[in-house]
C-alpha positions, 0 to 999 in steps of 0.5 A: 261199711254198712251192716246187714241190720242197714242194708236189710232197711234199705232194702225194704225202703226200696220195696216199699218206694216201689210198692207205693209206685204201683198202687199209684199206677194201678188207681189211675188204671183203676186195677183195684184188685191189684191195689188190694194185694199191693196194699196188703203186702205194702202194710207187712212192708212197713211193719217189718220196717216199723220193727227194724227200726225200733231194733237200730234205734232206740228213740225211733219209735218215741220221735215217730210217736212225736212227729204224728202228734206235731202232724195232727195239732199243726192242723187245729184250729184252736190256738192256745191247745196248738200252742201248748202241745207245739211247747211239749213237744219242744220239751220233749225233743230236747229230751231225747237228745240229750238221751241220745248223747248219754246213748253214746257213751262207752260200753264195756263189753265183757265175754260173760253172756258170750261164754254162757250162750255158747257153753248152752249151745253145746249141752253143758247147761240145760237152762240159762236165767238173767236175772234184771232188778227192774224198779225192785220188782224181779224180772229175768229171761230164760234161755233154753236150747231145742232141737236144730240149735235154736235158741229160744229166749222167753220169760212170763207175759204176765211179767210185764202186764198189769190186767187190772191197770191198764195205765200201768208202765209195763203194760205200756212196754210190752209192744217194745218187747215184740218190736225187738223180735218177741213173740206173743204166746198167749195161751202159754203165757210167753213172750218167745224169741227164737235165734238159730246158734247153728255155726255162728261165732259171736252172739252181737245180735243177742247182747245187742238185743239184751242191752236194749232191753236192759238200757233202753226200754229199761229193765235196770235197778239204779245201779244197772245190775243184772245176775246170770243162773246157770242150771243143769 
């Protein structure tokens, strides 16, 4: 049986094949207005698909990056530049397959976050913190509830961006982070993620997202650690 996380992709699949159709038609109709607003919204399209994607699999956005390098340098004409990256390349496929065979390896799944989230939900904590040990540097998500059962996760932008090192490895995950669901609050210096907690009965979508973020962007220390606060 396929998820909703699935069937959502293709359902935007089948939007974008056919918003692709009617540009199509609309050049030879020369309808350039209506290519316009098909463009438009064939763009918003693709970004949610880009985003869902990163969301379902991991490696999805570094074999994207992989497959647009190999596009572009099969084109070059210099052939001992070609002849290098068609080399990195090979290396770095092999890469990820193999991380994706340790990707399937058994995951233990405990209630923890389960009985902290609903026990948050129904007003006996006023604020959760996870706390991660990400290369000896601190790094946590708070977790706060607001009016309608919303559940709002959010941590310090400036916890994740370096501005005097643009070169610096978070700065380079912080787009993670906004394909996972986040939200760029810059004046109050937030990364937010809203979930309505409304009825529901498992958290899956959060700790499926929380396990992204701990396993595969990689907010881990070598042990894999993660503490929870409680504050009320």
């Amino acid at each position: 049986m396929k998820s909703e996380l699935d069937l959502l992709i293709e359902l935007l699949e089948a939007e974008k094949k056919s918003l692709e159709l009617l540009i199509q038609e609309d050049i030879k109709e020369h309808e350039y207005l209506n290519v316009h607003h098909y463009g438009q919204a064939l763009i918003k399209v693709n970004s949610r698909l880009y985003m869902l994607n990163c969301f379902k699999d991991p490696f999805y956005e570094r074999e994207n990056r992989l497959e647009r390098m190999q596009n572009f340098y099969s084109t070059g004409e210099d052939i001992y530049l070609k002849a290098f990256w068609e080399e990195q390349l090979v290396v770095e496929k092999e890469e990820i397959r193999q991380l994706r065979k340790q990707s399937n390896t058994y995951f233990n799944d405990t209630q923890n976050i389960d009985d902290a989230l609903f026990d948050l939900r129904d007003g006996r904590f006023a604020k959760l913190r996870l706390n991660f040990s990400h290369r000896g540097e601190p790094f946590y998500l708070d977790f706060k509830m607001e009016a309608g059962q919303i559940l709002n996760i959010y941590t310090k932008a400036s916890n994740l961006v370096d501005g005097d090192d643009p070169d610096d490895l978070e700065s380079s995950q912080l787009h993670l982070f906004v394909n996972l669901g986040f939200k760029a609050d810059i004046e109050a210096d937030l990364l937010i993620y809203k979930w309505v907690m409304h009825g529901v009965k498992d958290v899956i979508a959060i700790k499926t997202m929380l396990s992204r973020i701990i396993y595969d962007i990689g907010y881990w220390s070598e042990e894999k650690q993660a503490t929870l606060a409680c504050f009320v």
